[in-house]
Every structure is written in structure tokens, then in C-alpha cells.
N, C-alpha and C positions, 0 to 999 in steps of 0.2 A: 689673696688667691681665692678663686671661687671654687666651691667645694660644688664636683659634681653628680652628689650623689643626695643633693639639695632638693628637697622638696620644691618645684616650679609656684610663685604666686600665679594669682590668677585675677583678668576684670571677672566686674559681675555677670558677661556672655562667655564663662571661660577661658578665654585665649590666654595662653602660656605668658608671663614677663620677665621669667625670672630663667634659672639653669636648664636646661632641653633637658626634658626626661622622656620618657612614654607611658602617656597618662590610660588609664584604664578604659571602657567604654563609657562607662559611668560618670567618670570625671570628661572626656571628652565631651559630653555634652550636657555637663551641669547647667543648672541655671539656680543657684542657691543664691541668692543676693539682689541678682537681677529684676527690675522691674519691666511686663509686656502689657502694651496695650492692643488688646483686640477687639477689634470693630463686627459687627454685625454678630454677636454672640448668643443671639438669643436663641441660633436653632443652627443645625446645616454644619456644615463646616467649621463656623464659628466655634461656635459651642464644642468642636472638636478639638478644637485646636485650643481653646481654652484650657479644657482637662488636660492636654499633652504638655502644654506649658507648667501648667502648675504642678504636675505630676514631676517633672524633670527641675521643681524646685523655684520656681520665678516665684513671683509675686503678680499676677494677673488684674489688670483692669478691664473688667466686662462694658462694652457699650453697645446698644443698636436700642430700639422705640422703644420697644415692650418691657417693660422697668418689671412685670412683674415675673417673666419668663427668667432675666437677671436674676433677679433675686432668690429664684427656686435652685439655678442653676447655685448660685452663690452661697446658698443651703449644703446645696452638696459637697460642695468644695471645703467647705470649712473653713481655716484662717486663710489670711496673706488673698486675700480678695476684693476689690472697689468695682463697686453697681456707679455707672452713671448713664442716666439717659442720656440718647441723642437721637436727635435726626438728622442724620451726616446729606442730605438734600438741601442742608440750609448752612449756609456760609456762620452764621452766627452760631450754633450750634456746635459747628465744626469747634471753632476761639474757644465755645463756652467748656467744650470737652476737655481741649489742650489744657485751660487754664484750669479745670478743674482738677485734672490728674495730677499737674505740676505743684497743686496747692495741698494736694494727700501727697505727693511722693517727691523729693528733694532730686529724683533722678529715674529718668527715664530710659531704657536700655536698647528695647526691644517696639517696633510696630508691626501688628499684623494688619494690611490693608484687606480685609478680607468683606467687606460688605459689599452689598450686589444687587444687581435688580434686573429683573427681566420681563418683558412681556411679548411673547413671540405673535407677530403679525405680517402680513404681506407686507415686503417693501412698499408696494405703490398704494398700501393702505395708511402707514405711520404716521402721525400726523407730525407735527412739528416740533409738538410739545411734549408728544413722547419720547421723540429723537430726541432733545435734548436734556431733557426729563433721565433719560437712559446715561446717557453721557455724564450728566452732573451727579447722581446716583457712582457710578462703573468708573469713572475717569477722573472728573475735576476734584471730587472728594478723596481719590489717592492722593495729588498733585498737592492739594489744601493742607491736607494731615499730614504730606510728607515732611512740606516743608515748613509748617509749626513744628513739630516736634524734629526736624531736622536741624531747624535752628538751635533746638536745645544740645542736640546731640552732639552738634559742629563746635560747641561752647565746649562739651566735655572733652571732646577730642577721639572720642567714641560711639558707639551705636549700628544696630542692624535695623535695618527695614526690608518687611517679607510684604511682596503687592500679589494678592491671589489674582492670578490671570485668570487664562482658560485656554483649551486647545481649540479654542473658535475665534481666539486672538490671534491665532496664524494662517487659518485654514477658513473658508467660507461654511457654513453650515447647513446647504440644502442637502437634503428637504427640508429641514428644519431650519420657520421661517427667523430667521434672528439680523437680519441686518443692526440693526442701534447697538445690541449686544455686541458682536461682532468688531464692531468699530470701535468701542470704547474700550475692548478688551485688548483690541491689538494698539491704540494708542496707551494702554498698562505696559505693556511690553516694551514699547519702545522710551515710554518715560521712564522703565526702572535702568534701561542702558545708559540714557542721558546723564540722570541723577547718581549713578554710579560711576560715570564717566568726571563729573562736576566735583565727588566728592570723597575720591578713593582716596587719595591724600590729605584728607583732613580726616581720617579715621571711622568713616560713616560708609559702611557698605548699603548696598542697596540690588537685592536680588528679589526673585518670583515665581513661584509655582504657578505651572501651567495644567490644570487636574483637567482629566476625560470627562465621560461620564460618569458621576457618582448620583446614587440616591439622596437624595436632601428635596427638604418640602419646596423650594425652586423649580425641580426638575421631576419631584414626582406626580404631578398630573399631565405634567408634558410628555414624558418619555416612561414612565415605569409603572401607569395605571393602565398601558396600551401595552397589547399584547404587542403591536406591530409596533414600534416605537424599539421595544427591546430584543425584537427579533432583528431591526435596525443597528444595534449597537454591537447584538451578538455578531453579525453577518460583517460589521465591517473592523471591527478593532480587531488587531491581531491574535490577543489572548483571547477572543471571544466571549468576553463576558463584561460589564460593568465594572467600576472599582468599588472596593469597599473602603469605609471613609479611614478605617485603622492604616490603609496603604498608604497614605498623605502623614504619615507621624514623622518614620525616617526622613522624608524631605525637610518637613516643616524646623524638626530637633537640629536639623543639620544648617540650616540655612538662619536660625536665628541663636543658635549657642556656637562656643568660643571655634567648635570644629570645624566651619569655613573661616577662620579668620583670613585668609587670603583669595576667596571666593567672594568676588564684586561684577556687576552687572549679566549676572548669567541668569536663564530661565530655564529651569527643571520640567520639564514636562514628564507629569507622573498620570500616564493612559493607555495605559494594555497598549503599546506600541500606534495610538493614532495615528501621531503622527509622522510613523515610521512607511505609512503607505503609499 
């Protein structure tokens, strides 16, 4: 007879295995055991969401170019941290990453597709190679990472995968000129449905934040060094103001610890009500 007043086990993204209890906030979104790899950490969002991971107890692996922004970052953090460069624009790079993580850590939990790129220009100015350039950056490098480390994950019979969208992956962005963003971002979206669609039943969720505008070195000479830029943002998001990057935690903690464990193919949009206009 199961005793019910049994302490629940728990995987290393928390979800419950053992007797239903009601686990505290704390324990709802542990991550003490679990390993995350987040991409693009050198700055921005990344690097947010690094500290909230490892904060909530993970075991973080930092990657994007600049090995030595990693590494300062990695200073701070303390223990339970892997620096690996990449350049996630290069298919090789991408392998070199998977295999390298897999070769420090016996187990992979957690991916944050979070690196990004943008260069805002006139549609009928982009040239071909940016457009694509933008996509293989924004799109093909979610697609790539998803499914190396999804393969690992489909192995374990477990795993979260978080793809940072954007609310310009649903909605057009004029004024602001973003076509190639815009595209690569709503094909984010519709590959985290897919891939979640492919792989609910083998134990591998796969969801995505869709963030407003927030400040990060991305978005701060485009929008937040211009007086008019942010008078744009005020005038049209509903809470009239910008996000701050601390507002993206609760998404992020929720969407890649045990506490969606029945939360698959859904996209969070966390934006002063964007896209609620």
C-alpha cells in the first residue's frame, strides 16, 4: 500500500513520480540536478536567463562567440558552470557544441534556444545573404540544436526545450524595418508546435517565449537610444512601458522546470499586452 503522505521523487526538471503531494513554490520549480544549455549567453537575455537557471539550482552550460564575456559571466556564477564557445551560424559548431556538452555532462535536461540576430533594413534593401544569413542565425540553428540534443533527450525519455521567439514572430514590425527577423521568428513558433506535436509522447516537451520589447544590446541602438523609438513602444503596448528583463524569469522557470510538466507546444508571450491589440 502506497503511503500518502510520502514525500513525491522527483526528474532532474522536477515533475512529480512518485505519491501526488503539493509541492511548495520552491520545490515546484527546482532545478537541483538538472543540466541547461543556453545559447547566446554572452549578453541580453541570454545571460539572463543563465543566472535564473542556475539560481533555481541547474547546472548551466554557457555558449555564444565571445568566450571571454563566458567566462567573466562564469566567474560569477561560481560552481556547476561549462564555458563553450560557438558560433551557432555554423552547422559544425552547432555538433561541436552538442558533443562537447555531452562529453562534460552524462545528461542533458534543459535547452534554451535563445540566440539571435538582427539587422533591421528596408525589405527591398536585404540582400540575399542577409536574409538568409538572419534565418540560419534565428531559425535553422533552433531546428539544428533542437534536434541534436532532442535526440539525446528522446533517448532519455525526457527533456524541456524553451525557443526564445519574439512578438514580431506573429505580428509584422512596421515601422520597424525587420522583415528576415520577423520570418525566422514566426517560423520559431511554428517549429516549437511541430516539434512538440512530434514529440509529446516520447517525453520531450517543447515550448517558447515570445518577449515584447525589452532592453538588451540587440535592441538598444535600435529602439531605446531614440527618444522616438521608445515613445513608439510607450504609445503602443498596452502597459505603456518596455519590459524589464527580471519580467521573462517566471516564464522562463516555468516553462523549463518540472512545473509545466503537461505544458507542450504552447507560446508564452511575455509583452505589456502587444499582442493583445
Amino acid at each position: 500500500m502506497s503511503n500518502p503522505d510520502a514525500a513525491p521523487t522527483k526528474t532532474p526538471t522536477g515533475q512529480a513520480t512518485g505519491p501526488v503531494g503539493v509541492p511548495t513554490p520552491s520545490e515546484l520549480f527546482d532545478l537541483h540536478g538538472a543540466t541547461a544549455v543556453v545559447t547566446g549567453a554572452s549578453s541580453g537575455l541570454g545571460d539572463r536567463f543563465a543566472r535564473v537557471l542556475h539560481g533555481a539550482g541547474a547546472h548551466v552550460v554557457l555558449t555564444a562567440r565571445r568566450v571571454d564575456r563566458l567566462e567573466r559571466l562564469a566567474g560569477e556564477l561560481g560552481d556547476r558552470v561549462t564555458c563553450i564557445a560557438a558560433d551557432l551560424s555554423l552547422s559544425g559548431d552547432r555538433e561541436r557544441l552538442v558533443s562537447e556538452a555531452l562529453g562534460v555532462h552524462e545528461r542533458i535536461d534543459v535547452l534554451v534556444n535563445n540566440a539571435g540576430y538582427s539587422q533591421p533594413a528596408p525589405a527591398e534593401e536585404v540582400s540575399l545573404e542577409e536574409f538568409v544569413h538572419t534565418l540560419e542565425v534565428n531559425l535553422v540553428a533552433v531546428f539544428h540544436l533542437s534536434q541534436l540534443l532532442g535526440r539525446h533527450m528522446l533517448g532519455n525519455g525526457a527533456g524541456s526545450i524553451v525557443n526564445v521567439a519574439s512578438v514580431l514572430g506573429h505580428v509584422g514590425a512596421a515601422p520597424v524595418k525587420e522583415v528576415p527577423y520577423c520570418t525566422a521568428k514566426g517560423g520559431v513558433v511554428n517549429l516549437t508546435r511541430a516539434l512538440a506535436a512530434e514529440w509529446g509522447r516520447k517525453g520531450v516537451r517543447v515550448n517558447a517565449i515570445s518577449p515584447g520589447w525589452f532592453p538588451t544590446e540587440m535592441t538598444i541602438e535600435q529602439m531605446f537610444n531614440d527618444d522616438s523609438g521608445v515613445r513608439f513602444i510607450e504609445r503602443n503596448a498596452p502597459m505603456g512601458r518596455a519590459g524589464e528583463l527580471a519580467e521573462l524569469d517566471g516564464a522562463l522557470l516555468y516553462l523549463a522546470s518540472g512545473a509545466s510538466a503537461y505544458t507542450t507546444g504552447q507560446v508564452i508571450a511575455v509583452d505589456g499586452g502587444w499582442l493583445a491589440r
